[in-house]
N, C-alpha and C positions, 0 to 999 in steps of 0.2 A: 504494500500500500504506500503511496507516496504523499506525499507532506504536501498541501499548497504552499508556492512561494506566495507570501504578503507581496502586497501592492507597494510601490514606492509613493510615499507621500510628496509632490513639489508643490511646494506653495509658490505658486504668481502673483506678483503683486504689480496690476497695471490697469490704470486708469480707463482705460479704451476697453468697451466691450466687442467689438469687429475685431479687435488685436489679440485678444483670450482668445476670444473663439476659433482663432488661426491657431494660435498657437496650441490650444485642446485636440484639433484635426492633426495635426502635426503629430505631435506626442501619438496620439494614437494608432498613425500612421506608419512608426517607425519598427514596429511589431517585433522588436527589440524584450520585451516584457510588459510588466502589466504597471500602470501608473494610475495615482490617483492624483487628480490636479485640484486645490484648492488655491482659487480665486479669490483674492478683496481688491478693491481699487485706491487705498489709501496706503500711507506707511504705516500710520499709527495702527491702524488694522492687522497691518503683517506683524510687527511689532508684537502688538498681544496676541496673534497665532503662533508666534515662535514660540512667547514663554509655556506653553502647553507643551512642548517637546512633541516629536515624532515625525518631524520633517527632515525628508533625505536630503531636499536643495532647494535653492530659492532663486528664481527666475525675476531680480527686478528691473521696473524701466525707473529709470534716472529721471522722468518729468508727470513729477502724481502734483496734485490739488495740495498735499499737504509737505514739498518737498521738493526742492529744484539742486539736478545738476551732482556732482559727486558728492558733495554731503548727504546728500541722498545715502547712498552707500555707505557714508563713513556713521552715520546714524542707526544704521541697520547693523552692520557690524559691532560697535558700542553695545547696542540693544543684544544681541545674541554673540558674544565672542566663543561659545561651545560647539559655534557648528562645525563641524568640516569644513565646509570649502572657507572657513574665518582660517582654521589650526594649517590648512598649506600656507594663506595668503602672509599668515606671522611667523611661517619658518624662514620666510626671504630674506 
């Protein structure tokens, strides 16, 4: 009997909904494995989605409502320095 593999969790966090919805067909497209996309349109949204833990990566755009430009990033990273792709970006 074989084990399901869990779904990978990526949280998106991008203001445009025509631009999720690309990016959801995509992800799905790539039949690579099985993903689970969760969607908000703000930082501070993604923000309090990280602190719940269980996200494998985070797909953000640099120009939300509540956020402009690389601080963008450097916001998000502050807010969750435990992820992954934070622990390569601090080995540099």
């Amino acid at each position: 009997m074989t084990t399901p593999i869990p779904s990978l969790k990526i949280l998106l966090i991008e203001n445009d909904p025509a631009v999720a919805n690309e990016i959801r067909a995509a992800l799905s497209e790539t039949g690579g494995g099985s993903f689970e996309l969760q969607w908000v349109r703000q930082l501070s949204e993604g923000v309090e989605r990280l602190s719940k833990k269980g996200i494998a990566a985070t797909l953000l755009e640099l120009s939300l409502p509540d956020s402009q430009g690389i601080e963008t990033f450097d916001k998000l990273f502050t807010a969750a320095p435990d992820r992954p792709d934070s622990d390569s970006r601090r080995k540099r």
